[in-house]
C-alpha positions, 0 to 999 in steps of 0.5 A: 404091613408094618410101616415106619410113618415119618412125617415132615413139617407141620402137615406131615407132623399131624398125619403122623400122630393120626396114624399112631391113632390108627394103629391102637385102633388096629391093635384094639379090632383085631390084635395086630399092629401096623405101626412100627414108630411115627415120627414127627419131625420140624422145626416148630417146638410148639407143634411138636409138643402138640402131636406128640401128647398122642402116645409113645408111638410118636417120637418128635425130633426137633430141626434148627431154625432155617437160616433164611426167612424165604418160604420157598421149598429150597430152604427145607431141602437145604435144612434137610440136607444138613440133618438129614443124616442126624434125624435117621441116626437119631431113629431107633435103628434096630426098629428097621429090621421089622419094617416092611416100609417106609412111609413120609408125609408132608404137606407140597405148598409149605417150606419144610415138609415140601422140600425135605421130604424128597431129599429124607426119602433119598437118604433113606433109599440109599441107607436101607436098599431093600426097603420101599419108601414110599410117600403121602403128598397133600396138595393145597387148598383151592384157597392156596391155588393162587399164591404164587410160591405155594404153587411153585413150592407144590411143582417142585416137591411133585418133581422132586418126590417122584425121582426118589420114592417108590410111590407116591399117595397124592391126596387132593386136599380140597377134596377130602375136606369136601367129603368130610364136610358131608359127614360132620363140621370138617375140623382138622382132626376130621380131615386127618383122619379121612386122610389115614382111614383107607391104609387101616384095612390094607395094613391089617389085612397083610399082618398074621391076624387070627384066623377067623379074620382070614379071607378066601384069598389073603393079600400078603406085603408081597401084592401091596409092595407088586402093586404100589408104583409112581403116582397113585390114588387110594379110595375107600368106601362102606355100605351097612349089609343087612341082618341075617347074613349068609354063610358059604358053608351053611346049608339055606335057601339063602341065595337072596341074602346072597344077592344082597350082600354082593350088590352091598359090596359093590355099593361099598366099591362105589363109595371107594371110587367116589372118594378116591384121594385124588382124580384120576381115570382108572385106565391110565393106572397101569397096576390097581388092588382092591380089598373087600372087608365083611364079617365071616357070616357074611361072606361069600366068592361072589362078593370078592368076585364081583369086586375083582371083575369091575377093577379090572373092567374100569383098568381096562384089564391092567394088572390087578391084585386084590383079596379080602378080609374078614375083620369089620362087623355089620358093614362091606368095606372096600379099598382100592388103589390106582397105581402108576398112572400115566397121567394126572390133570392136577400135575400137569396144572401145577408144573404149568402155573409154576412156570407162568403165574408169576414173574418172580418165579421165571428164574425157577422155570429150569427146575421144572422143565 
């Protein structure tokens, strides 16, 4: 899958450069490319200076100051509505036509990625009407839970994005900075990074790659595109499989090495579910997709199978796609996605608290309700 990845503010400014990071990992691996052009958009020059060093895969385009010091998201909106159709003219048009879709990053608690991504992902729908666009939120941290316009900033952008883009990718970033912390001194770059990993073998996965990295059953754009609906929650996971390997088509008594593997990739779809963006029950998600990544000689049916069994068990029979991939060395890989759930803890808490936390935030409530 060939994204546009356009992102919004500072926070979406720095995914995007990651995911440019992400794509000449891609292009490195297995000759592919995921990336159509990232752009970094802001008002914030020093930033965009900042992130564009990561390549000519990122363009930065530049907003005017907001006329107002106010930090509430209504002031990116309106700073979005004004340019908005100047930033897409401004994109390299002819780019669209390889694009299978459209991707928006932007942080909830801030001013302008919170408020301009929902009206940039409506221009973009109403522009470009057989195109997904689809959105990545990043929620504050638990250190920001309680800063009164920073929730109302995060109700709003939830309300808001969810009327506008085909699905919505919502990372709960305390979490992710959680298990990063477990891995190494979680810097910014670390958490980034955590961040874009899980769409690497989703997006390579569905491009024409060489052969020998084709699995037993392909997902195409087509199964991403039927599974990704309303909120929704990605998780990725690995577990290291043991040497030797077996081969479907090698005639051994290797039936042991079978078993092994197999139990490896429910190891790594362990993982995934305990890393999920977000938290969430799997049976209020109504379409889920999982992927199984190993190397070719490691590969067997049982594998995909097993993966394929258990998602569908923890969706409680929903609609599920899924295939896998033989693009990875020495490790069992699995990314899962939760897709249009019904019902998500942190939204309700959000659209809550902003109606109540604060008194100067009552003359909101009618945007929330």
């Amino acid at each position: 899958m060939k994204l546009v990845v356009i992102g919004i503010g500072d926070c979406g400014s720095n995914l995007a450069a990651e995911f440019v990071r992400l794509n000449s990992r891609a292009k490195s691996e297995t000759g592919v490319e995921i990336l159509v052009r990232s752009y970094a958009i802001n008002d914030d020059l020093a930033s965009l200076n900042t992130v564009k060093k990561v390549g000519d895969k990122l363009l930065t385009i530049q907003l005017p100051a907001p006329d107002s010091s106010s930090k509430a998201s209504e002031v990116g909106a309106d700073l979005m509505r004004a340019n908005g159709d100047r930033i897409i003219a401004t994109m390299r048009a002819g780019e669209f036509f390889e694009t299978d879709a459209f991707l928006l990053v932007a942080g909830s608690a801030g001013c302008i990625g919170s408020g301009g991504i929902s009206i940039l992902a409506r221009k973009l729908h109403d522009r470009y009407v057989n195109k997904p666009v689809y959105a990545i939120i990043v929620l504050p941290l638990a250190s920001e839970n309680n800063v009164p316009m920073f929730v109302y900033n995060t109700a709003l952008c939830l309300k808001s994005i969810d009327k506008t883009s085909d699905a919505i990718f919502l990372f709960d970033n305390e979490k992710v900075r959680s298990e990063a912390s477990v891995k190494s001194a979680a810097g910014n770059d670390e958490i980034n990074r955590e961040m874009v990993l899980p769409f690497f073998d989703l997006c390579r996965a569905s491009e024409k790659v060489d052969p020998k990295y084709l699995g037993t059953s392909n997902i195409g754009v087509g199964e991403i595109v039927q599974s990704l609906n309303g909120w929704t929650a990605i998780g990725y996971g690995s577990a290291q499989l043991p040497s030797g390997g077996f081969s479907l088509f090698k005639k051994t008594d290797g039936f042991e090495n079978k078993g092994e593997e197999t139990v490896k990739a429910m190891e790594a779809m362990s993982s995934a579910l305990s890393h999920f963006s977000i938290e969430c029950k799997l049976e209020d998600a109504r379409k889920a997709l999982y992927l199984l990544c190993v190397p070719s000689k490691n590969a067997n049916i049982g594998m995909t199978r097993a993966v394929g069994n258990r998602m569908r068990e923890l969706t409680n029979n929903g609609e599920v796609r899924g295939g896998d991939f033989y693009g990875v060395k020495d490790y069992a890989t699995v990314t899962l996605i939760a897709s249009r759930i019904t019902y998500l803890e942190k939204i309700k808490d959000y659209y809550e608290r902003a109606s109540s936390l604060a008194p100067e935030l009552k003359k909101n409530e009618t945007q929330l309700t």
